[in-house]
C-alpha positions as CSV (number, residue, x, y, z in Angstrom):
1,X,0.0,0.0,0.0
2,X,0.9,3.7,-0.4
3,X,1.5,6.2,1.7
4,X,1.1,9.8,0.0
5,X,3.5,12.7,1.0
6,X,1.9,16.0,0.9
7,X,3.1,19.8,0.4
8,X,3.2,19.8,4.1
9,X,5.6,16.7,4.5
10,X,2.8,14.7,6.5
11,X,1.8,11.3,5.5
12,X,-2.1,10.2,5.0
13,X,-1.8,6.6,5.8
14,X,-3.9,4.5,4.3
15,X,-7.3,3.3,6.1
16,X,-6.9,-0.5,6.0
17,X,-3.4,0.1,8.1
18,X,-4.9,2.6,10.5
19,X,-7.6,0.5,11.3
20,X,-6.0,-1.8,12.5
21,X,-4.5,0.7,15.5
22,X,-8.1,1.5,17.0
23,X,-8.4,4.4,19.5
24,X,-4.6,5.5,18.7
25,X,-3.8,8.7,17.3
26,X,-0.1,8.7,17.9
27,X,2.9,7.1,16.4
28,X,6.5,7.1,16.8
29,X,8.6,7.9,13.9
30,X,12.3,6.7,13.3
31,X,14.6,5.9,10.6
32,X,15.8,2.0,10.6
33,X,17.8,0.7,7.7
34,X,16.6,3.2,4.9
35,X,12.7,2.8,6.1
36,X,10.7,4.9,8.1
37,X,9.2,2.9,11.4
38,X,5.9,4.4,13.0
39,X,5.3,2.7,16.2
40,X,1.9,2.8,18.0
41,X,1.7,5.3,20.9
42,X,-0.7,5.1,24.0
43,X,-0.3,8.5,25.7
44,X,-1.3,8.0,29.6
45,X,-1.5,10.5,32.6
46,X,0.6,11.2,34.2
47,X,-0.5,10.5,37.8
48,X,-1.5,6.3,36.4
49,X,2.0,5.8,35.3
50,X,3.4,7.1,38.9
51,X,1.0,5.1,40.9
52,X,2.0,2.1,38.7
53,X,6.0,3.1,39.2
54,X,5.2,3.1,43.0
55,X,3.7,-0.4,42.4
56,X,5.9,-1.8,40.8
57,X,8.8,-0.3,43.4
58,X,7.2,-1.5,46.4
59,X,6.7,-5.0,44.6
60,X,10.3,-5.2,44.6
61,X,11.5,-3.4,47.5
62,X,12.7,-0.8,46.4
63,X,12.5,2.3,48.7
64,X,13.4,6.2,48.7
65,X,16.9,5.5,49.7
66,X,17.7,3.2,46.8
67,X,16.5,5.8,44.4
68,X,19.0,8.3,46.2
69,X,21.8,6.0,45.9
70,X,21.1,5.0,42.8
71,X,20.9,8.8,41.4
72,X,24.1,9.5,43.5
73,X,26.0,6.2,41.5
74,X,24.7,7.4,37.8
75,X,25.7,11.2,38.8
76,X,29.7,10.0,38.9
């Protein structure tokens, strides 16, 4: 299938590809061996992804003071 470039350099995708992506509006673009890659995005807010962050800490003990020690080891 083909993708068409417009004047404005954005890309109208074509209907059969999009539909298979329901309820996503975002896509990540790169360059990967001479092709372009668009890779689905699901955009979240912010406060769900830090209650699951704080889930997922506590589930493997990792507490306030790791974190510290942890910044203080990538900071040298």
């Amino acid at each position: 299938m083909l993708a068409k470039k417009t004047s404005k350099n954005q890309l109208t995708l074509p209907k059969e590809i999009v539909g298979n992506f329901p309820g996503i509006d975002l896509f990540d673009a790169m360059v990967e061996d001479n092709r372009i890659v668009l890779t689905p995005v699901k955009v979240t807010p912010i406060t769900a992804s830090l209650e699951g962050i704080r889930s997922k800490m506590q589930q493997l003990g990792i507490d306030e003071n790791d974190v510290a020690e942890a910044v203080k080891w990538a900071r040298k």
